[in-house]
Structures are given as structure tokens and as C-alpha cells.
C-alpha positions as CSV (number, residue, x, y, z in Angstrom):
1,X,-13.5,-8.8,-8.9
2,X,-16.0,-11.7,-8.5
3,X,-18.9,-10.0,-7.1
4,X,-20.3,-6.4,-8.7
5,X,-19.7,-3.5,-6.7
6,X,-22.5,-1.8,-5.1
7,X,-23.1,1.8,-4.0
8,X,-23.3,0.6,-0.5
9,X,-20.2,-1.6,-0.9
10,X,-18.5,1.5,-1.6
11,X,-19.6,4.0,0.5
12,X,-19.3,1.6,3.3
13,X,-15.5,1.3,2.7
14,X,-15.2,5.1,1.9
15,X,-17.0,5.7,5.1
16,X,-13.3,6.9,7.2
17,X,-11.3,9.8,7.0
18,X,-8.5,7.7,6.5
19,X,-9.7,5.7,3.6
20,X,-11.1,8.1,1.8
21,X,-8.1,10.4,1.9
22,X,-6.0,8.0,0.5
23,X,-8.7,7.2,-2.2
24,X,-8.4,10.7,-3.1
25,X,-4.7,10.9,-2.9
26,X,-4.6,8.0,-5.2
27,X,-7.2,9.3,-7.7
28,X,-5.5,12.4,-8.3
29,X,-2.0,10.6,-8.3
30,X,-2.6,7.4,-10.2
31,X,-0.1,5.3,-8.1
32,X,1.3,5.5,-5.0
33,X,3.8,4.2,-2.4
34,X,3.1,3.2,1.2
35,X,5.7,5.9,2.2
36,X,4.3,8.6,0.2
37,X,0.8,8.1,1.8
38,X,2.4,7.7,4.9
39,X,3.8,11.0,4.1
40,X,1.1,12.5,2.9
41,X,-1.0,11.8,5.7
42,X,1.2,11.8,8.2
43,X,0.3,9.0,9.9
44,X,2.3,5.8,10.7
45,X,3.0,3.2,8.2
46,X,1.3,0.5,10.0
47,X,-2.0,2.4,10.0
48,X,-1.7,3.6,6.6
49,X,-1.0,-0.3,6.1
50,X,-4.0,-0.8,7.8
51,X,-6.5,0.9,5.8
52,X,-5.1,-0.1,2.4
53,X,-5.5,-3.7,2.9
54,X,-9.2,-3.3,3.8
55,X,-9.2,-0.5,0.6
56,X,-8.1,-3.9,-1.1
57,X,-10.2,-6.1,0.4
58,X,-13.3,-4.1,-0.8
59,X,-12.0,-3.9,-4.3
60,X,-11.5,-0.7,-4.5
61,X,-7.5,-0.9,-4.8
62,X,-4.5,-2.6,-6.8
63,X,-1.5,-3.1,-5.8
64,X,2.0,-3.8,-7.5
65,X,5.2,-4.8,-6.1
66,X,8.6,-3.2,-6.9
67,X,11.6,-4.9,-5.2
68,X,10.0,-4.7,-1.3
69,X,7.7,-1.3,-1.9
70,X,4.1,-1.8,-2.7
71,X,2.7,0.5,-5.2
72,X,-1.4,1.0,-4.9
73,X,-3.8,2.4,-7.9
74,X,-7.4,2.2,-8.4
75,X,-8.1,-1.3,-9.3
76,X,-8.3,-1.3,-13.2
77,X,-11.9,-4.0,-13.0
78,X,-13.9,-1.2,-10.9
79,X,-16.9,0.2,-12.7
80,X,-16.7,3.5,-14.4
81,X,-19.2,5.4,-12.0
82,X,-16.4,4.5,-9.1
83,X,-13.6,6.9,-10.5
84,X,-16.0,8.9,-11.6
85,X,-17.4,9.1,-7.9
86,X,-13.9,9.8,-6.6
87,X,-12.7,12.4,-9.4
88,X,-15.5,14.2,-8.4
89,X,-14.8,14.1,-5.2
90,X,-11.1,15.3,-6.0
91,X,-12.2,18.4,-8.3
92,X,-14.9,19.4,-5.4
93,X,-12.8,19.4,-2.1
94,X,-9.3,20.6,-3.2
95,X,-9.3,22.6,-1.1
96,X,-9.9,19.7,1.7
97,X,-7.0,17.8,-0.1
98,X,-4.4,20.5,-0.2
99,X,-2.7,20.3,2.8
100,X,-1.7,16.3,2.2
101,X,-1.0,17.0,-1.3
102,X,1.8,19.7,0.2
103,X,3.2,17.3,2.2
104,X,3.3,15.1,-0.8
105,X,5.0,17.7,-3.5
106,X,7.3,18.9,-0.7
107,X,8.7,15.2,0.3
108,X,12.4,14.7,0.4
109,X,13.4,11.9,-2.1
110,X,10.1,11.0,-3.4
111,X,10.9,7.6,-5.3
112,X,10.3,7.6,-8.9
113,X,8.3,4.7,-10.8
114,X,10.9,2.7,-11.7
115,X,13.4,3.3,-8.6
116,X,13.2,1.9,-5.2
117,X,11.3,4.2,-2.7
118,X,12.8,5.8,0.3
């Protein structure tokens, strides 16, 4: 990260339903898959897509290759009061979360770390 991260820097990119879903979904996850969010959200890959690059692009997100899946985390730089923001977030709308993390649990040959996804 070159430039600091600000509270409006963040909340700016958090500021979509989309976004800050898969913020969430990553938070209480650690890592996950384009497929899996696209799961999860059910929405289509290319939109999915779509919001993690800008995710990215703001800083916000890391992401790793594994043979042709991109894995995303929370970017390992951002300042502690980011996840702390987000886990926060997490613990105090479960309840908002639940349905996408049932989708996620109930996913039919979820990939594993170190095997290929879908």
C-alpha cells in the first residue's frame, strides 16, 4: 500500500451491498475463491469479478493464484482498525450474513486450499 488508508477511503469502497458482503464473507472466511463468492452470493462470476477488482483496487483485498482460480483475503498491509471494523461488522449482523454463509456451507464440491476449485 503506498498511500495510508483513510476512513473515507474505506467507507467509500464499502459503500455497496455487493462489496461489503464479500468483505464480510471474506472476514469471517479468511480466503476465498471467485466461485465460492459467486456461490455465496449468488450472483454471476463476472459481477462478483467486478467488485473484487475495485475491492483491490482500494486496498482492501489480496489476492493469490492457484493454477487458474484466484483466491482473495484481506490484504495482510491494512491497518488494524480495518479488520477490526469488519469483524465487528461480522459479529453484529449474523444474522444479515446467514443466508450467503448457507449457500456457502451447503456448496457441492467446495475446493479445498490446496486443490483446484470447481
Amino acid at each position: 500500500m503506498s498511500e495510508p488508508l483513510t476512513p473515507t477511503d474505506v467507507f467509500k469502497c464499502l459503500a455497496d451491498d455487493t462489496r461489503v458482503r464479500l468483505m464480510l464473507l471474506i472476514t469471517r472466511e479468511g480466503e476465498l475463491c471467485v466461485c465460492e463468492l459467486t456461490c455465496a452470493l449468488d450472483e454471476s462470476q463476472p459481477k462478483i469479478s467486478r467488485h473484487l477488482a475495485q475491492l483491490r483496487t482500494c486496498g482492501l483485498l489480496a489476492d493469490r493464484r492457484q493454477g487458474q482460480w484466484v483466491y482473495y483475503s484481506l490484504h495482510p498491509e491494512l491497518p488494524e482498525w480495518v479488520p477490526n471494523i469488519l469483524r465487528t461488522a461480522l459479529e453484529a449482523n449474523r444474522d444479515w450474513l446467514d443466508p450467503l454463509a448457507q449457500r456457502l456451507e451447503n456448496m457441492g464440491g467446495r475446493p479445498e486450499r490446496a486443490a483446484a476449485c470447481c
